[in-house]
C-alpha positions as a Markdown table, in Angstrom:
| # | Residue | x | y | z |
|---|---|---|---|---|
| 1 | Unk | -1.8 | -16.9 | -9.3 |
| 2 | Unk | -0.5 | -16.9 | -6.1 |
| 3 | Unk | 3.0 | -19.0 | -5.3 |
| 4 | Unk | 1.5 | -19.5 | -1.3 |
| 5 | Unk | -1.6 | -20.6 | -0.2 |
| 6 | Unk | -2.6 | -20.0 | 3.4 |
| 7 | Unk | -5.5 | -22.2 | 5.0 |
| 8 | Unk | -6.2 | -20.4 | 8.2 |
| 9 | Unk | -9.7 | -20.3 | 10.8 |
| 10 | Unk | -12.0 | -17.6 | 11.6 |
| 11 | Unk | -10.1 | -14.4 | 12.5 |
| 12 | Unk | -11.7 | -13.6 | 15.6 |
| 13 | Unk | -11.1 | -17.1 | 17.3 |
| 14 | Unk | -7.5 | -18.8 | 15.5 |
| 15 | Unk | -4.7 | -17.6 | 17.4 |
| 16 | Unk | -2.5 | -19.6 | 15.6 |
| 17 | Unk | -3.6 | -18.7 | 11.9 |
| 18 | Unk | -2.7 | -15.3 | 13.5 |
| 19 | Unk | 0.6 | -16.1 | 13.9 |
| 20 | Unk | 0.9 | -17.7 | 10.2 |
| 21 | Unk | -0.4 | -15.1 | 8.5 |
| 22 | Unk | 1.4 | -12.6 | 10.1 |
| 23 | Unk | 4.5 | -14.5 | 8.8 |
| 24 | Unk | 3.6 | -13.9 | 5.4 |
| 25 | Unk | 2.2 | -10.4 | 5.9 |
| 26 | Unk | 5.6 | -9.5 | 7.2 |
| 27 | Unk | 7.8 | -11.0 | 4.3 |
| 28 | Unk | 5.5 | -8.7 | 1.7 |
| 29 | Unk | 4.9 | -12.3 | -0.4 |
| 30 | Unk | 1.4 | -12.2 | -2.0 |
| 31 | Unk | -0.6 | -15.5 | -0.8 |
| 32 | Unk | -4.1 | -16.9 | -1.5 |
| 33 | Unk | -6.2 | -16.6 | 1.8 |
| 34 | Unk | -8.3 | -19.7 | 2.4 |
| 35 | Unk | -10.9 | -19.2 | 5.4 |
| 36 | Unk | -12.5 | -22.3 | 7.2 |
| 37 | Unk | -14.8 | -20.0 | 9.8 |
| 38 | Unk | -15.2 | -21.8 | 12.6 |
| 39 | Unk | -19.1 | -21.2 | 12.7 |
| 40 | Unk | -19.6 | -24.0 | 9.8 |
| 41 | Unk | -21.2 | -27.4 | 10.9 |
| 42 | Unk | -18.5 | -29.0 | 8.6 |
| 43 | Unk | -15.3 | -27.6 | 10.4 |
| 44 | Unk | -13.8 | -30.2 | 11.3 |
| 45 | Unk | -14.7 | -32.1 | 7.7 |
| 46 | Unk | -13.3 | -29.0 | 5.6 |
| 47 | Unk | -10.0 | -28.5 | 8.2 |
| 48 | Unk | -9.1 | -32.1 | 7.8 |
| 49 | Unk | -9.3 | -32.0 | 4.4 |
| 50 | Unk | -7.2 | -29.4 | 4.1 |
| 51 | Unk | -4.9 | -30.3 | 6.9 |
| 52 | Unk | -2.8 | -33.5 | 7.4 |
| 53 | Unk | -2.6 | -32.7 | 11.2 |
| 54 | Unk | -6.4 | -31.1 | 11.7 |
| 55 | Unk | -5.4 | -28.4 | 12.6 |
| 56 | Unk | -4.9 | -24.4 | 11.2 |
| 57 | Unk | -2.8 | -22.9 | 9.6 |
| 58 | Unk | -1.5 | -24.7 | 6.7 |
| 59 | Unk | 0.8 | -23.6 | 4.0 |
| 60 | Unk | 0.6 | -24.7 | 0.6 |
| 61 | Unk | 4.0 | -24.0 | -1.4 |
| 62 | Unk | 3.6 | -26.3 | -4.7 |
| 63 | Unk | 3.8 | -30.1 | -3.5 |
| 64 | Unk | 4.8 | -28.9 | 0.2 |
| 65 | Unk | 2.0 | -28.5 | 2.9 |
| 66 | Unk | 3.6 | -27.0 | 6.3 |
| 67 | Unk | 0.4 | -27.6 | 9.0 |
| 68 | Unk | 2.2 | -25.0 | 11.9 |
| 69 | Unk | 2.5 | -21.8 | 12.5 |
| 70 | Unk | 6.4 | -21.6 | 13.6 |
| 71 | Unk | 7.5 | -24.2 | 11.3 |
| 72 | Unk | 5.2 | -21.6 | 8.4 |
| 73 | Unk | 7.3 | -19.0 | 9.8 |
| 74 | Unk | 10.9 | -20.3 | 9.9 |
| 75 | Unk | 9.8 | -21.8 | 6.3 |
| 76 | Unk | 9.0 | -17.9 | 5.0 |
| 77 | Unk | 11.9 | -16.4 | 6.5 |
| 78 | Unk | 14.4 | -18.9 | 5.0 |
| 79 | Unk | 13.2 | -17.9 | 1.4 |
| 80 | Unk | 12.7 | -14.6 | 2.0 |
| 81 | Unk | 15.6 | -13.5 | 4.3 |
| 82 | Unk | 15.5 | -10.1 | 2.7 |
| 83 | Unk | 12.6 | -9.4 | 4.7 |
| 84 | Unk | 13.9 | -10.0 | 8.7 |
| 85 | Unk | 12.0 | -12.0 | 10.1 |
| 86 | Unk | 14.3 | -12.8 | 12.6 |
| 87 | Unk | 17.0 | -10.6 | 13.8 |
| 88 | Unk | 20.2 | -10.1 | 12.1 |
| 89 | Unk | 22.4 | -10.3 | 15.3 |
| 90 | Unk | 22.8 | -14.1 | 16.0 |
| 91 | Unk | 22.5 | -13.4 | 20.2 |
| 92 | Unk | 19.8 | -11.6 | 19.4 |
| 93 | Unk | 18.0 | -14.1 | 17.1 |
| 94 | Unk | 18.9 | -17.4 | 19.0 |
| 95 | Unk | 16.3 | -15.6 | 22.0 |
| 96 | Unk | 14.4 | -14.4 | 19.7 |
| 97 | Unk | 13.7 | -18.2 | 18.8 |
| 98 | Unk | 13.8 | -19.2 | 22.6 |
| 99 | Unk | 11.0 | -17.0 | 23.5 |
| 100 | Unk | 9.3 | -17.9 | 20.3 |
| 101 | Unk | 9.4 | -21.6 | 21.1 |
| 102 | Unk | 8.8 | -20.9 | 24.6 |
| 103 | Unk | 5.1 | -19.8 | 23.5 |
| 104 | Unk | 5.0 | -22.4 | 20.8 |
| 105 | Unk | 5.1 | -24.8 | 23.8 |
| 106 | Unk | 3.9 | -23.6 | 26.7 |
| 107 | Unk | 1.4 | -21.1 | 29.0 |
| 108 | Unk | -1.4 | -24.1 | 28.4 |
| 109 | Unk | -3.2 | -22.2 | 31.5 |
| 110 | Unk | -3.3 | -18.7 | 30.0 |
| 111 | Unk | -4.9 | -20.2 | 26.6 |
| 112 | Unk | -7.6 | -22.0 | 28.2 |
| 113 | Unk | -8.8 | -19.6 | 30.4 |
| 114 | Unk | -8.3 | -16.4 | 27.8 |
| 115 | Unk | -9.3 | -17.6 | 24.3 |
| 116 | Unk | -9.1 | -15.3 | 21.7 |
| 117 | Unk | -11.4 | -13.1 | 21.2 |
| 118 | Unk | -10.6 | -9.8 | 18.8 |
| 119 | Unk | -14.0 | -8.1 | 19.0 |
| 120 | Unk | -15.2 | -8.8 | 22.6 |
| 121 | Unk | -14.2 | -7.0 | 25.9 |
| 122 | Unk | -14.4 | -9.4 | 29.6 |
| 123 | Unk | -13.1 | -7.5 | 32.1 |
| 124 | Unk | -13.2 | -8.8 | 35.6 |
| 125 | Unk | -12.2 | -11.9 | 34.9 |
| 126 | Unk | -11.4 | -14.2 | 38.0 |
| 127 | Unk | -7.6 | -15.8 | 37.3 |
| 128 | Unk | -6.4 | -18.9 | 38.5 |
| 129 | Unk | -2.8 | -19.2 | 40.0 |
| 130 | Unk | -1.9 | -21.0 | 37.0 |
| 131 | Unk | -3.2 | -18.3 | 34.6 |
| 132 | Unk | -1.2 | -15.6 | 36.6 |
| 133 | Unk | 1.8 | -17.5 | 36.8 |
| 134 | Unk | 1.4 | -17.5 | 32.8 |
| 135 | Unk | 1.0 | -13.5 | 33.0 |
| 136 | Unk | 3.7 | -12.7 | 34.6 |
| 137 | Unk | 6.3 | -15.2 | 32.9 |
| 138 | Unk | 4.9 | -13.5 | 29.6 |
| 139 | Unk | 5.8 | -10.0 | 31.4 |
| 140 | Unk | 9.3 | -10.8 | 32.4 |
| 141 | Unk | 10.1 | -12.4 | 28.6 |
| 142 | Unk | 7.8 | -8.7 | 27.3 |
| 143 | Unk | 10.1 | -6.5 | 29.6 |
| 144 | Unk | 13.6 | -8.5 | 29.2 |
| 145 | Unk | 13.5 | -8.1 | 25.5 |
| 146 | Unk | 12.7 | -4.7 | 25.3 |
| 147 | Unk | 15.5 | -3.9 | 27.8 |
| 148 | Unk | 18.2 | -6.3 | 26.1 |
| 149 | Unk | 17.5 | -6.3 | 22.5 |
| 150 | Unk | 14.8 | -3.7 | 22.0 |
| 151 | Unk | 16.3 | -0.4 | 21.9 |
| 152 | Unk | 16.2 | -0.3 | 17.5 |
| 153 | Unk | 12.5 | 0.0 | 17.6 |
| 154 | Unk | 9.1 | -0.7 | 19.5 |
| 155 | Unk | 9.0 | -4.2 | 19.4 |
| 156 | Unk | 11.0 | -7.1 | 21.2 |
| 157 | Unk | 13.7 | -7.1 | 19.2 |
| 158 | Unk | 13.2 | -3.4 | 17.7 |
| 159 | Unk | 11.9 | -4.2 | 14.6 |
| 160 | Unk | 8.5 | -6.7 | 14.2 |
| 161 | Unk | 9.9 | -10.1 | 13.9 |
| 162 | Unk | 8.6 | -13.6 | 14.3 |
| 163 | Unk | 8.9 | -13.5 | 18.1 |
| 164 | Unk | 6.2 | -10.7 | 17.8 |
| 165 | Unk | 4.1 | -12.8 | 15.4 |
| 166 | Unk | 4.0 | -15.3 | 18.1 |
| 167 | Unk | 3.3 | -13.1 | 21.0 |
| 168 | Unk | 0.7 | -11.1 | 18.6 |
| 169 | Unk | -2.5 | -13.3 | 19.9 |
| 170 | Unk | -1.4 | -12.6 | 23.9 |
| 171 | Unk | -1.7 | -8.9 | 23.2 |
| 172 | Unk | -5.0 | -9.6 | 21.5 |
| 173 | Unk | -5.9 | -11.9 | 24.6 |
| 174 | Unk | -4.5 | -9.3 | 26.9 |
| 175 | Unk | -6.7 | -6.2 | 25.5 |
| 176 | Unk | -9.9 | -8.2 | 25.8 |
| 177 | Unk | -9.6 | -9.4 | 29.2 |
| 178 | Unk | -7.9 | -6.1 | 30.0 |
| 179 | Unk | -4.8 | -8.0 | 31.4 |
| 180 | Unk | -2.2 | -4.8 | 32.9 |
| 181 | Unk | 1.1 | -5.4 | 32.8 |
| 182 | Unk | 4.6 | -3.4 | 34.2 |
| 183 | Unk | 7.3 | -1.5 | 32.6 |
| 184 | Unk | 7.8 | -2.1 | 29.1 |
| 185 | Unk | 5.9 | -5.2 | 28.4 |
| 186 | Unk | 2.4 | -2.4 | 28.8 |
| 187 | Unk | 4.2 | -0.1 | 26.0 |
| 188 | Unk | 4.8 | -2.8 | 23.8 |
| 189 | Unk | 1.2 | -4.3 | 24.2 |
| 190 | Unk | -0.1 | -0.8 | 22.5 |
| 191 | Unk | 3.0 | -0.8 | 19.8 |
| 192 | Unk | 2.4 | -4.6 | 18.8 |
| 193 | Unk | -1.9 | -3.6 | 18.5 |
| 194 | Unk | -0.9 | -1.0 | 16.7 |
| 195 | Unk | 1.0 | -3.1 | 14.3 |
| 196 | Unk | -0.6 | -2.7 | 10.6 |
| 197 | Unk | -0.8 | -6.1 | 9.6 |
| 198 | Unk | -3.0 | -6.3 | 13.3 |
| 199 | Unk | -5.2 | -4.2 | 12.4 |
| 200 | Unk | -6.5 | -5.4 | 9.3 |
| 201 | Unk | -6.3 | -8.5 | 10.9 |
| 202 | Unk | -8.8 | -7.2 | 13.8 |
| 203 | Unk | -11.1 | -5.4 | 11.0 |
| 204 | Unk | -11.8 | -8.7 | 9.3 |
| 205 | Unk | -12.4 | -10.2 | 12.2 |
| 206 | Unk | -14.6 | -8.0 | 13.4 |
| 207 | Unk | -17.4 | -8.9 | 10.6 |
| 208 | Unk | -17.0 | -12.1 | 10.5 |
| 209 | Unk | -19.9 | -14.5 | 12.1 |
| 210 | Unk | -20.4 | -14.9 | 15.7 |
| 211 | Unk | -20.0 | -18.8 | 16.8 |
| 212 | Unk | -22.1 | -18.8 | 20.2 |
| 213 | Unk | -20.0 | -21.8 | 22.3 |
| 214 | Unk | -17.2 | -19.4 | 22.0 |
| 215 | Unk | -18.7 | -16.3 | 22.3 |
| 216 | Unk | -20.6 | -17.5 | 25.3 |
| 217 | Unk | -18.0 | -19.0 | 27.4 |
């Protein structure tokens, strides 16, 4: 049996099971994967009965649920600090955090108008000022990281950390509304979809049910 348990929605849609499971992926921790798809008449029922907050993901760990995806991550890479999950230089992980947060928080514009969407392609979609205000803000962090802190690896911070977790369902976003990008930040799109913990990701959800208000929007 399994010492995690990971509650998380429909693979295609849940940008922020995403983000939890790739916590858990990236620590090498066996977990028990518990999928509410979000086609189910009962969503709301079975996620509040799994979720204190209503919302996805949650973490079981013996008596302790954790309903977030940064608070699952922080929680993972405190017991298992072997595996890196942030970086190892403290300047380095104290923006690593920053940014992280940053996305935790913010670019309410940008995740409106782009849901996630793994298996579809919309090109051509008409942005608001708002949304490409949120584009290029997600640029500059994409391109200031690579130049600063980058240079061990492919990802923000060389190797795949949580920041990249977090960022993770932007790329996704990104590819299906075929968002372009300058510099660095375009490179590190294809490295971070390229990810294998992504991919398999993306495989699942591409044969999981359709759910037609989302699919049709």
């Amino acid at each position: 049996m399994s010492e995690y348990t990971l509650v998380i929605g429909s693979k295609n849609y849940s940008s922020w099971s995403l983000r939890g499971w790739l916590a858990l992926r990236m620590a090498e921790v066996p977990f028990e994967e518990r999928v509410i798809t979000f086609e189910r008449a009962d969503r709301t029922e079975a996620i509040n009965a799994q979720s204190p907050s209503g919302l996805v993901p949650v973490l079981y760990h013996g008596d302790l649920v954790i309903p977030d995806s940064l608070a699952i991550a922080e929680y993972i890479a405190e017991r298992h600090g072997q595996a890196g999950l942030w970086p190892d230089d403290p300047g380095a992980r104290a923006m690593a955090r920053s940014v992280s947060c940053e996305m935790h928080a913010g670019f309410s514009a940008l995740r409106q108008a782009l849901p996630m969407n793994v298996r579809r392609s919309r090109p051509g979609l008409a942005l608001s000022p708002e949304v490409g205000a949120d584009i290029r803000r997600i640029g500059e962090i994409w391109n200031a990281c690579r130049e600063n802190y980058g240079a061990g690896g492919r990802y923000l911070f060389g190797g795949f950390t949580i920041a990249d977790a977090m960022f993770a369902p932007v790329v996704s976003r990104f590819r299906t509304y075929e968002v372009a990008l300058e510099g660095a930040a375009q490179d590190y799109m294809a490295a971070v979809w390229e990810y294998p913990a992504l991919r398999e990701w993306a495989a699942a959800a591409a044969h999981e049910p359709a759910v037609e208000s989302y699919d049709s929007a």
